[in-house]
Steps between C-alpha positions, in 0.01 A plus 500: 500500500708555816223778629556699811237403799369858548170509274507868406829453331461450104737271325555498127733344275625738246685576167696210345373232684103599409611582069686171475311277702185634271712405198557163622890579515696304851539792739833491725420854686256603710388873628284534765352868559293520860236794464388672887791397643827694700874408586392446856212234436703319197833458795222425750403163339870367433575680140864661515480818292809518236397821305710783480317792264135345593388238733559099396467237726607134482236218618645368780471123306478537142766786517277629228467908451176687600499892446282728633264687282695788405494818289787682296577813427758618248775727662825596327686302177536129446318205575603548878299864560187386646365575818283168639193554712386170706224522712200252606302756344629408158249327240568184275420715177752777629785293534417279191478835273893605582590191306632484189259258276154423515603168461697541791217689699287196660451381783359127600371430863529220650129339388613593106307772491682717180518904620583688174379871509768638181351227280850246503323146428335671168825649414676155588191273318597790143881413559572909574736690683334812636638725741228536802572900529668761422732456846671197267696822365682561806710228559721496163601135627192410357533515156777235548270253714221526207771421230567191724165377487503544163810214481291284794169507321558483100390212410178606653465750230449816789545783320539873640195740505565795299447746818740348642737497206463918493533473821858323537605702214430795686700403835801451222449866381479613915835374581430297763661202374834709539489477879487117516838367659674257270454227767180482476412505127784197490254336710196501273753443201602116674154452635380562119793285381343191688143534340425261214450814214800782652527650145122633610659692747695669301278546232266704769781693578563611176171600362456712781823703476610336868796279315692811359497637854591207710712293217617751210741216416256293406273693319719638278515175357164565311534613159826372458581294203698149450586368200197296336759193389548443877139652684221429314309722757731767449465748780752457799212564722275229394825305474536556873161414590512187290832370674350571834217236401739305411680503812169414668440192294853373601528631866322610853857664554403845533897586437510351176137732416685807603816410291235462211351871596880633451715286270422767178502842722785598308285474146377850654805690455515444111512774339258495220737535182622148565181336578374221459876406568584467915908436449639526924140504648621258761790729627290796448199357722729396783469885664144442431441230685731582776317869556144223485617283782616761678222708525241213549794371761455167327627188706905493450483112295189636295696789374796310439324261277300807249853625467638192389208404329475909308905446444537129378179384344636525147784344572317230650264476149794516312684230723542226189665770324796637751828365531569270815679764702219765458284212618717449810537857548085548498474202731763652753313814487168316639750298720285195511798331693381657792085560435438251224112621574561832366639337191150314416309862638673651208432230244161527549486871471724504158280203422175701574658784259575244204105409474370807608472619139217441255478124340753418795282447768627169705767424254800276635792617622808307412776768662365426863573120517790560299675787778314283797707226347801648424538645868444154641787389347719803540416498870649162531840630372684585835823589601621151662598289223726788387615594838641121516664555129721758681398835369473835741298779514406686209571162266213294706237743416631537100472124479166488681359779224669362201340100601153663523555677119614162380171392666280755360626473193430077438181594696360787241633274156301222695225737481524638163514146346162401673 
């Protein structure tokens, strides 16, 4: 531990570092908290403070942060009103207690020595999430951190105590999830999109009520019906969920995840009389998803891809059965010509969607070599060869599109004969 020399200072490491180092999992992060300590002694010995809303300080070698004990006190709406109180005065216990988990409320110093006065290494040894007080209520962020640990820590079978299932529940009933800025939920959204279990996340979110608040989209999606000849599992929902682990099998691209979160938003606005029937849900999601990315203010390429992906996927299952210039027409819409990746982000997605149903779980998928094949050969039709035949203008580009049908055509009765 990179300790400070003056002995009455008290060094722990805290939160993350302490609950996955005691489950044996590679830490990355570490958070220092220094107990009896003030600004003026921390700058004294080298650290350079950084924190704006409560004093951090970097370690003048490991660059590591160390906090000083600090308490919180709720002040106004949001997960921003608090009003932080950081003196030397300021126990271990009292700054462990404002945290969210009891899992996340230890402390180690720097002989081992485990301090855990809310009980976190029996909670963490039973594989529960328990909130360590009633304060957990006031930062409405939370409920969206919990429902990430829930995706992090699955397949350690943690489940959620039921105090603090009433307890999220009631935080959704408050309102307070209202006041978080789209911004920020998008970034516990792609932080859950890179865990290995993300449907857990939204699961959470669900059960508790938080997923109609912060995602209506999405949750519409439950109790929706597809046709049985087609989903097995039936319910667009579970459909949804199912693609996403799908997606996860195939990919660490959290793009492609996201695409797999929106492709059927559209499924939502069927109106009941024609269910289990979804005739235009790709059109009819493409608000959908736009009004998504643009609240969340998703990255510009990740949006781009869930609205090709929520437009295109059925084309894209259906690929073996369109005629050659519907084929050329889809692949000019994803313009691999000019960002072949996004072509193969989008096959994976559409693939993710093909055996995310029930008895199709990591089935082949055919249409993706066959398009990733077909627009390797298209791309190598260019304008040159005509250019030297003589033609102008508007004629180069009809004989560049009619060569690629001819070429999509032998390529998809190669295909079909296979």
């Amino acid at each position: 531990m990179n300790s400070i020399k003056d002995n009455e200072l008290q060094i722990y490491l805290v939160g993350g570092a302490v609950r996955d180092q005691l489950l044996e999992r590679p830490v990355y992060d570490r958070d220092w908290v220094v107990v009896g300590a003030s600004p003026k002694q921390m700058v004294a010995q080298g650290f350079t403070p950084v924190g704006k809303d409560f004093p951090v300080f970097l370690h003048p070698k490991t660059k590591e942060e160390y906090a000083l004990a600090r308490t919180e006190r709720k002040q106004g709406k949001g997960y921003t009103g608090f009003v932080v109180h950081a003196s030397p005065d300021v126990t271990l216990a009292q700054d462990l207690i404002r945290r969210d988990l009891t899992i996340n409320a230890m402390a180690m110093d720097d002989d081992g020595n485990l301090y855990d006065p809310y009980g976190g290494k029996q909670d963490l040894d039973d594989r529960v999430f328990r909130h360590v007080s009633d304060a957990f209520a006031e930062d409405p962020l939370r409920v969206l951190r919990l429902a990430r640990f829930a995706a992090r820590y699955h397949d350690y079978g943690f489940t959620i105590h039921p105090d603090t299932k009433r307890l999220l529940e009631s935080m959704v009933n408050s309102g307070e999830l209202e006041n978080l800025s789209g911004d920020r939920v998008w970034k516990e959204i792609s932080r859950a999109l890179t865990e290995v279990h993300p449907e857990q996340f939204i699961n959470v979110l669900r059960n508790c009520g938080a997923l109609h608040v912060i995602w209506p989209e999405l949750d519409a999606l439950w109790g929706v019906p597809n046709p049985v000849a087609h989903h097995g599992e039936i319910d667009s929902g579970i459909h949804t969920l199912m693609v996403l682990r799908e997606a996860v099998k195939l990919t660490d691209n959290i793009a492609v995840r996201f695409a797999a979160l929106c492709h059927d938003l559209g499924k939502g606005l069927t109106k009941q009389e024609y269910w289990p029937s979804h005739h235009g849900h790709e059109k009819s999601g493409l608000p959908l998803v736009q009004d998504v990315c643009e609240r969340f203010r998703v990255p510009k390429q990740m949006a781009n891809l869930a609205l090709k992906v929520c437009e295109y996927h059925l084309h894209c299952h259906r690929v073996f059965e369109l005629k050659p210039n519907t084929i050329l027409k889809l692949l000019n819409n994803l313009d691999p010509w000019r960002n072949p990746e996004a072509l193969q982000l989008f096959i994976l997605a559409c693939h993710a969607d093909s055996s995310g149903r029930l008895g199709k779980e990591d089935s082949p998928y055919p249409q993706g070599e066959f398009l990733t094949q077909v627009a390797n050969e298209c791309q190598n039709v260019v304008a040159r060869p005509f250019v030297e035949q003589g033609l102008q203008g508007k004629a180069i580009n009809d004989a560049i599109v009619k060569k690629r049908q001819a070429i999509i055509a032998e390529m998809k009765q190669q295909a079909l004969e296979k």
